[in-house]
Structure formats: C-alpha cells, structure tokens
MIVEX-165245 format. One record per residue (C-alpha): x negated, z, y negated; residue in three letters; residue number from 0. Coordinates in nm, 3 decimals. Layout:
# residues N
east,up,north,residuo,num
X,Z,Y,ALA,NUM
...
//
This chain:
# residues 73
east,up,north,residuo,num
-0.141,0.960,1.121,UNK,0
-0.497,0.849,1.242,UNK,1
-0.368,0.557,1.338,UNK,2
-0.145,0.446,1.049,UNK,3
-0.460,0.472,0.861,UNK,4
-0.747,0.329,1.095,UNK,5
-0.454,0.028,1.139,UNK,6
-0.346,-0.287,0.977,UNK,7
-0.543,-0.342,0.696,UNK,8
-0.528,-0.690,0.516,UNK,9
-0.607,-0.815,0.209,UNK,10
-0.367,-0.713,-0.034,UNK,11
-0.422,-0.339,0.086,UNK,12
-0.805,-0.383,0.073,UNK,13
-0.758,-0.519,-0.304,UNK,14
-0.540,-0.215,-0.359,UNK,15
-0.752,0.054,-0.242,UNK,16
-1.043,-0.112,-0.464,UNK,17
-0.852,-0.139,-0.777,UNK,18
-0.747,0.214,-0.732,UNK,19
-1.111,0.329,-0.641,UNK,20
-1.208,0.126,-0.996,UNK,21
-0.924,0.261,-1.209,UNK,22
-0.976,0.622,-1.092,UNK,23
-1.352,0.633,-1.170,UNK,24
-1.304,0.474,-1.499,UNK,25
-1.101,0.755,-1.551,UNK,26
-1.299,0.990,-1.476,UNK,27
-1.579,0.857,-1.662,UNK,28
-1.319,0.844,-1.980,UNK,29
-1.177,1.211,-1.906,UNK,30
-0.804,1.043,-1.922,UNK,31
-0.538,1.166,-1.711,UNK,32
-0.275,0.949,-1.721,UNK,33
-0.514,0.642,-1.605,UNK,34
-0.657,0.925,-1.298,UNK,35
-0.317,0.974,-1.186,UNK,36
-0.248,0.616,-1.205,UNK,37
-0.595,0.524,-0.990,UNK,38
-0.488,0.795,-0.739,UNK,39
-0.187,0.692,-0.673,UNK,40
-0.311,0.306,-0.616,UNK,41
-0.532,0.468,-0.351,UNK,42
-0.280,0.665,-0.195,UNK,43
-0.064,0.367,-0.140,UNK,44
-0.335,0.198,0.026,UNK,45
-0.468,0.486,0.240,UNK,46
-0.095,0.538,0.365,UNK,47
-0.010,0.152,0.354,UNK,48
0.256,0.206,0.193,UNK,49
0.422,0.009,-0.079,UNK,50
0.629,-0.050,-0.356,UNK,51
0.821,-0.349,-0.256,UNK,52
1.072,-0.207,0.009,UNK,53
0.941,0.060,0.056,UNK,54
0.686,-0.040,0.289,UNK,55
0.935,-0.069,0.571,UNK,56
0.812,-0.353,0.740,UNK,57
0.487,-0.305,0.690,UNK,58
0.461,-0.005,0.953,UNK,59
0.650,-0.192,1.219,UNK,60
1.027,-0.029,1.146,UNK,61
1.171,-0.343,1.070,UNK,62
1.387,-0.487,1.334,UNK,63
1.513,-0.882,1.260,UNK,64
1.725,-1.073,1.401,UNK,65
1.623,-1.398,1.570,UNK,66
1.969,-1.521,1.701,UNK,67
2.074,-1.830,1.535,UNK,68
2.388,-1.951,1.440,UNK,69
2.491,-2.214,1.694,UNK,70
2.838,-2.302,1.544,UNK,71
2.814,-2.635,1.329,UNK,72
//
C-alpha cells in the first residue's frame, strides 16, 4: 500500500489531489456536504491513483497488451 501511494505520480493525479484539497476546504469553509463528499472523494482517487476511466487498470501496472503484430497482408 506504501508503495502504491509513495509511486507514480504525474500530472493529472497531482491536479487531482489539488482540486480535491480546494473543493474540500471550500466546503468546509461553506458547511456543505454534498461539495465535502465530493472534495473527498477527488482526494481519495488521487491518494489511491485510482480512476474513473477504466477503472484505473492500467494505471497500477495490471494491464497486459499485446505487441504481436499482424504479419498477414
């Protein structure tokens, strides 16, 4: 777990894990639930790298492709 964590951070999980950091303290600040639960979850998606496009499958290494070509013509 330390390592999924400590590993693999680019940009676009950076700008998530900021936006969520923004979005939760604004709601906090604005006592509204809805736009907490909304901030915490950008922040957990970050902190676990996970995502909502596939499922983050390929982002934590699972995803085996294929490099075989087809030779036939």
């Amino acid at each position: 777990m330390k390592t999924l964590i400590a590993t693999g951070w680019n940009f676009m999980r950076i700008l998530r894990l900021i936006i969520g950091i923004v979005v939760t303290v604004f709601a906090i600040r604005s006592h509204d639930l809805l736009l907490g639960l909304g901030g915490s979850f950008l922040v957990l998606l970050a902190v676990l790298n996970a995502g909502c496009c596939g499922a983050g499958a390929c982002s934590t290494g699972s995803c085996k492709v294929d490099t075989k070509t087809n030779t036939k013509e």
